[in-house]
C-alpha positions in Angstrom: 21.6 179.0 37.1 18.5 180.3 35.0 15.3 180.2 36.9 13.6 183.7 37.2 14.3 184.3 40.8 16.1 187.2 42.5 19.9 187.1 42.3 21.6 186.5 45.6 21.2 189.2 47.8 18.4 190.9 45.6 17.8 194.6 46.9 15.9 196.4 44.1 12.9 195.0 41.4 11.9 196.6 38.5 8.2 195.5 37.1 6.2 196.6 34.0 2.9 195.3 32.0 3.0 194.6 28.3 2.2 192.5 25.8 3.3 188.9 25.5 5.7 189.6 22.6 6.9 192.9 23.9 7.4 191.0 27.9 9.3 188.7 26.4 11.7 190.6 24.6 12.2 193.1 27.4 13.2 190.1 29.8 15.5 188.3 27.2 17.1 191.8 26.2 17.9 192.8 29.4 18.9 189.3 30.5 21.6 189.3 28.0 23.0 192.8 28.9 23.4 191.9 32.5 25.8 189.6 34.5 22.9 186.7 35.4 25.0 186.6 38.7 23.7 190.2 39.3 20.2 190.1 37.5 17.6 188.0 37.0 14.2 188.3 34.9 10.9 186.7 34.7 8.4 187.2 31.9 5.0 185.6 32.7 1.4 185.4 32.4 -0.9 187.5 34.3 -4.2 185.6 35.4 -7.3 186.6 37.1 -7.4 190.5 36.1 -10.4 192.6 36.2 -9.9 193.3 32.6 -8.4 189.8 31.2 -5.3 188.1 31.1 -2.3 189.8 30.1 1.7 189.8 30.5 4.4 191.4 32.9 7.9 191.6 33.3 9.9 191.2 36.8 13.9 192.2 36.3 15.5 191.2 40.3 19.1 193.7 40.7 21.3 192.7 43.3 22.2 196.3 44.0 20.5 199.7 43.2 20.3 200.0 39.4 20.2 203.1 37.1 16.7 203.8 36.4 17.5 205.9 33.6 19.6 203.3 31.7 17.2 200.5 32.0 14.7 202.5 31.1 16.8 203.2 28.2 16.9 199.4 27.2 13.8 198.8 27.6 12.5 201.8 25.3 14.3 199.6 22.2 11.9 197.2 22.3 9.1 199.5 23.8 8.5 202.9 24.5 5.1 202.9 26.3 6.8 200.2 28.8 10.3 202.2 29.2 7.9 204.9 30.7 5.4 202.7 32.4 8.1 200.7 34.1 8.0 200.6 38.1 11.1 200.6 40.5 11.2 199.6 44.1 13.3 198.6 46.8 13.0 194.8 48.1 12.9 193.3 51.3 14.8 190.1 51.5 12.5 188.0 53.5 9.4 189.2 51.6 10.4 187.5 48.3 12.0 184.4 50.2 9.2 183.6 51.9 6.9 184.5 48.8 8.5 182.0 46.5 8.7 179.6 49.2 5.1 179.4 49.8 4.2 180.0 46.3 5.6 177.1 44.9 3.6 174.0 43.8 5.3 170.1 42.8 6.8 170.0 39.6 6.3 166.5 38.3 8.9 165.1 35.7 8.6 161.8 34.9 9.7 160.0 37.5 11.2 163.2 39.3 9.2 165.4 41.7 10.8 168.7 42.9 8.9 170.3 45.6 9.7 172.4 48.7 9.5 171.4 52.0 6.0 171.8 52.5 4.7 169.8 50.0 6.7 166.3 51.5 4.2 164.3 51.5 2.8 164.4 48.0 6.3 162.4 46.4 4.7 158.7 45.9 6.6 155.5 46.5 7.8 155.0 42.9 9.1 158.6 42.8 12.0 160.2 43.0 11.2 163.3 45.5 14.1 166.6 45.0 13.5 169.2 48.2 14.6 172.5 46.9 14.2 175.7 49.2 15.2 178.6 46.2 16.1 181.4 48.9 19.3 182.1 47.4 20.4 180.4 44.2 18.6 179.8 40.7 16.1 176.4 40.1 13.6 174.9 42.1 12.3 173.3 38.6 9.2 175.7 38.0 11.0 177.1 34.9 10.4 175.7 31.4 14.0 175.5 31.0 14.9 173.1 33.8 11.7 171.5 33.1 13.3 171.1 29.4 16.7 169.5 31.4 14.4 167.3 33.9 12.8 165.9 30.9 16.0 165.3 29.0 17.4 163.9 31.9 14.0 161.2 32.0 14.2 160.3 28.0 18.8 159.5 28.6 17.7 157.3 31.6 15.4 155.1 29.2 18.2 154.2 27.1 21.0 154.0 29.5 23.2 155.4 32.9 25.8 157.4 31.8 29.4 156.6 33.5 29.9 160.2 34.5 27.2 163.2 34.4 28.7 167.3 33.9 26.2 169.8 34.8 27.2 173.5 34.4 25.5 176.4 35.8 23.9 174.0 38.7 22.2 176.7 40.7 20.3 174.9 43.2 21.9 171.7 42.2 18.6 170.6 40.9 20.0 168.7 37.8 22.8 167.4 39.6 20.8 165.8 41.7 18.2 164.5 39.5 20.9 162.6 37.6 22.6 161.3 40.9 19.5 160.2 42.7 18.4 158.5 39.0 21.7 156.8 38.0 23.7 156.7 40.9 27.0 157.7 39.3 28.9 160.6 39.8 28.3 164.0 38.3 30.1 167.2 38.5 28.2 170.5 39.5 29.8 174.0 38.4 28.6 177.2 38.7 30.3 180.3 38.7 28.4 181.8 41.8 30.2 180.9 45.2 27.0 181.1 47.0 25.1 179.1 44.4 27.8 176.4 45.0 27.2 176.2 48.5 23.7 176.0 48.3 23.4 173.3 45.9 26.1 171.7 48.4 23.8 171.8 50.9 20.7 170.9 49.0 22.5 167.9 47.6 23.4 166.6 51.4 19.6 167.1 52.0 18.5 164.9 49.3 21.1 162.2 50.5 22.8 162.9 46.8 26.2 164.6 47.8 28.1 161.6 48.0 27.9 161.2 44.0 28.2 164.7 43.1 31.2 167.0 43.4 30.7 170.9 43.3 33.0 173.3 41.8 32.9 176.7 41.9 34.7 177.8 38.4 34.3 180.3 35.4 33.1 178.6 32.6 35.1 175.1 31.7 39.0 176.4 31.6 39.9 174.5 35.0 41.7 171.1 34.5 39.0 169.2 36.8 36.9 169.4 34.1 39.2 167.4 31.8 40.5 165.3 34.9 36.7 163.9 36.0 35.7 163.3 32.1 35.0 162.7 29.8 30.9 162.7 30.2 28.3 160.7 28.9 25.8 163.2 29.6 26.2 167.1 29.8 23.6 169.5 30.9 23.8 173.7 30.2 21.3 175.3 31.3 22.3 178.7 30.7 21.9 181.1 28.5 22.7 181.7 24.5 25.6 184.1 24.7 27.4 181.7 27.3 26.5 178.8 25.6 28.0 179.6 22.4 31.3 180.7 24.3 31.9 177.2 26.0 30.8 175.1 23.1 34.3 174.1 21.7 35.6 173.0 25.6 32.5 171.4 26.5 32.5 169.4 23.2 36.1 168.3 23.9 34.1 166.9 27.3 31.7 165.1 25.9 32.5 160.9 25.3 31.9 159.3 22.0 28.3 158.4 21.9 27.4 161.1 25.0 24.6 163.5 24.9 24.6 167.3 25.6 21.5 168.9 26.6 21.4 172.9 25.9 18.7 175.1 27.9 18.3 178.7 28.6 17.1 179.5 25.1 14.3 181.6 24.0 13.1 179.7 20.6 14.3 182.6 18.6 18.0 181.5 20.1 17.8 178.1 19.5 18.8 177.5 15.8 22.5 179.9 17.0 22.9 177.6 19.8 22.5 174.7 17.5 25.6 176.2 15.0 27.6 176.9 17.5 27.4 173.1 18.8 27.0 171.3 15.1 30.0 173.2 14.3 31.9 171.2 17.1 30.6 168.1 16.0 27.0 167.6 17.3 23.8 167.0 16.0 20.9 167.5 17.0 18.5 164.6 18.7 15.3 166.4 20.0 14.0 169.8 20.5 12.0 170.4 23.2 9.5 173.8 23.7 8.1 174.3 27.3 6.7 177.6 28.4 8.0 179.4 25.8 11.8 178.1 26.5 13.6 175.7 24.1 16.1 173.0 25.3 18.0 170.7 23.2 19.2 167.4 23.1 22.8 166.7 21.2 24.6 163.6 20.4 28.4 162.7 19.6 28.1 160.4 17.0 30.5 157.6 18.1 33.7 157.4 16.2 32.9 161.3 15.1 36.5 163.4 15.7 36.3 166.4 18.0 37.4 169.3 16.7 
């Protein structure tokens, strides 16, 4: 459900200048510390400043946070920004409306997510995904899902996977991609009920619902999981810490020959994601680096035991 939009329900935002290395670090750190159901961050690129480019972080709290402690977690990776850092309160419908209308296609290979105003840009030969982001995670602006669209794009070259697992769906974004591309069914957890029933309701709005069933479950210990499997294809995008906690019962998941695709992951985290999953019997296919976030691509080796 990584996407660098405000959690459901968003009520306060924290924001602060700094360097590239230092914005980056304060958005991953804080990121990790937080329930992403609760918080969401967004480190990016500041353009068309009086005095040059530079970098800023954006942390999203679905409920008044301490000021004191985040300021506190911040000031470990840099001082001047712990005491340069802004709070304020948020209006709902200012930042819904904002992304809304800021939002331009993302073009995929054959995918193209857009929002409703943009319509009439999908071609022929496309594959057009409406996504309105007002209250869940992915509208495919991120690096990371643009990591998992592309993944998506290289399996489809080689083959349609019987069955399709995406956890953390978010919007549903994935899910969709892979129904409206293979028409087979995929399962779509997340662990936020109202990302659930958004990506329900996106998924009926891109005529896609009939192949994809939704689950709302904490991470992969329900028995549907096992039930609906194994999977040919599995997509994560999520972040490291939960990603190395659900790598032994997704890898029991995964069919003989299936690919896993792991986003969410700073390029520092990659290599610790990739241990955790090698360990479990995967290797690694492709590595992918877009906007500064790291997705990989997995394979079962056919005939390889799960561990």
């Amino acid at each position: 459900m990584l996407e660098g939009l405000p959690p459901n329900g968003a009520t306060h935002v924290m924001r602060v200048d700094a360097p590239e290395d230092a914005a980056r670090a304060i958005a991953e750190f804080i990121g990790e510390t937080f329930d992403p159901a609760e918080v969401a961050t967004s480190a990016f690129e500041i353009e068309d400043r009086a005095e040059g480019s530079g970098w800023a972080v954006e942390v999203y709290f679905a409920e008044e946070p301490d000021e004191d402690s985040v300021r506190e977690l911040i000031a470990l990776v840099s001082p001047e920004a712990a005491a340069a850092a802004v709070f304020s309160t948020l209006d709902k419908k200012d930042w819904v409306a904002a992304s809304l209308e800021g939002l331009a296609p993302v073009a995929i290979g054959t995918f193209v997510v857009h929002g409703s105003h943009d319509r009439g840009v999908v071609a022929t030969n496309q594959i057009g995904i409406e996504i309105e982001a007002a209250l869940a995670f992915g509208t495919g602006h991120h690096g990371t899902t643009k990591g998992c669209l592309a993944a998506i794009v290289a399996f489809g070259k080689q083959r349609r996977p019987a069955g399709t697992l995406d956890i953390g769906t978010g919007t549903g974004v994935l899910a969709m991609a892979a129904a409206r591309l293979f028409h087979k069914p995929v399962l779509a957890s997340d662990i936020d009920r109202v990302a659930v029933s958004t990506a329900r309701a996106n998924a009926r709005a891109n005529h896609a619902a009939a192949e994809i069933h939704f689950l709302h479950a904490p991470g992969l210990g329900a028995g549907e999981f096992l039930r609906r499997g194994p999977y040919d294809l599995v997509l994560a995008n999520i972040l490291l810490a939960p990603l190395k906690g659900i790598a032994r019962p997704l890898a029991r998941l995964v069919a003989p020959g299936g690919t896993v695709v792991l986003s969410g992951l700073l390029p520092s985290h990659a290599n610790a994601a990739l241990a955790a999953y090698r360990a479990q019997g995967l290797r690694l296919v492709r590595r992918r680096t877009i906007e500064g976030w790291t997705t990989l691509e997995l394979s079962r080796d056919i005939g390889r035991p799960k561990r």
